[in-house]
C-alpha positions as CSV (number, residue, x, y, z in Angstrom):
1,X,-42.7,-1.6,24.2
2,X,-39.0,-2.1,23.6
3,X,-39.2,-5.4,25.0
4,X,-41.6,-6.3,22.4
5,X,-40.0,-4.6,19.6
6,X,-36.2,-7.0,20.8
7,X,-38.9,-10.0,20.9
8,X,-40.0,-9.2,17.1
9,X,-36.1,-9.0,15.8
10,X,-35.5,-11.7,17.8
11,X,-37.9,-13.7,16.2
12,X,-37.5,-13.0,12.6
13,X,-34.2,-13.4,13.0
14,X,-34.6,-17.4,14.3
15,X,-36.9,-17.6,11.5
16,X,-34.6,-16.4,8.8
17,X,-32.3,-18.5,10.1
18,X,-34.2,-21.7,9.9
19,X,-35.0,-20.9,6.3
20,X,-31.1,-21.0,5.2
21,X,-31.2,-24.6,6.7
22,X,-33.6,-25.9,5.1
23,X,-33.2,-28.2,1.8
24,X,-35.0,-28.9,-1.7
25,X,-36.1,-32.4,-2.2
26,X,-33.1,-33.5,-3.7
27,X,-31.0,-32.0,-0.7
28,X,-32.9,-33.8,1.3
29,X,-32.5,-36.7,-0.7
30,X,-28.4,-36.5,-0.7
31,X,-29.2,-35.9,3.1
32,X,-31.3,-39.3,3.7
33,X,-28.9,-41.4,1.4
34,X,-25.7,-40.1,3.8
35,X,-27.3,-40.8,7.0
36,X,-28.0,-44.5,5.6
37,X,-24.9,-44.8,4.9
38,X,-23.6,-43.5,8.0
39,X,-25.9,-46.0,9.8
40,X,-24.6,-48.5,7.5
41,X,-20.7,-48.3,8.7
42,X,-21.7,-47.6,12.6
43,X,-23.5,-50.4,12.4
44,X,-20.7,-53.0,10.7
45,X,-18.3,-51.0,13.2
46,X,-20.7,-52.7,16.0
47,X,-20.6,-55.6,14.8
48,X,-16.9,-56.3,13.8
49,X,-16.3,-55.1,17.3
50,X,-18.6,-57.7,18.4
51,X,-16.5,-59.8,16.4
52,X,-13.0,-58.9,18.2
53,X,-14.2,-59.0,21.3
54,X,-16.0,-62.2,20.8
55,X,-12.7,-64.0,19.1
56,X,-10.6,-62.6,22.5
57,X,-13.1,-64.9,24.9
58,X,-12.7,-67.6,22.7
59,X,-9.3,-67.0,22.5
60,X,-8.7,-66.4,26.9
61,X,-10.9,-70.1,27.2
62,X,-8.4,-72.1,25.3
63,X,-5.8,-70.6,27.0
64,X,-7.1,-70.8,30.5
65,X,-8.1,-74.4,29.4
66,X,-4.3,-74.9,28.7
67,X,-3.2,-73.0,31.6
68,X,-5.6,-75.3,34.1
69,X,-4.3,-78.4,31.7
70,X,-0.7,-78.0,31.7
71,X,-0.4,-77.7,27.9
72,X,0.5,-74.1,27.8
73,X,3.9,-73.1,26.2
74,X,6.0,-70.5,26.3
75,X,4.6,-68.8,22.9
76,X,1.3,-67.8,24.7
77,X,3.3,-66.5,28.0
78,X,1.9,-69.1,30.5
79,X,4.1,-71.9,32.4
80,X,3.2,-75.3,32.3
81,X,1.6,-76.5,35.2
82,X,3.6,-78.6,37.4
């Protein structure tokens, strides 16, 4: 019986918790508009990472492409091939 009674405190307890979480419409509303937002930024974040890592392949081509052509120079640390 004790057992039961713990389980019944236990229980209103979860649920009076899970009423203090809970939002009016226009909570819910500030809530909706910050997560688009949020998704908004992660999702320019992706890309302008894409972006960097994109412009470093580019960037490692021309200089292997120098490197195997014997036009590197000092300024991008490689020798000349000989």
């Amino acid at each position: 019986m004790k057992l039961i009674i713990k389980a019944a405190a236990i229980g209103l307890g979860v649920l009076a918790l899970g009423a203090c979480n809970k939002h009016t419409d226009a909570g819910d509303n500030v809530v909706a508009n910050a997560d688009t937002v949020a998704d908004n930024v992660e999702a320019n974040a992706d890309n302008a990472a894409d972006t960097i890592r994109a412009n470093a392949e580019n960037t490692a081509d021309k200089v292997d492409n120098a490197v195997e052509n014997g036009t590197a120079n000092s300024a991008t640390g490689n020798t000349t091939k000989k």
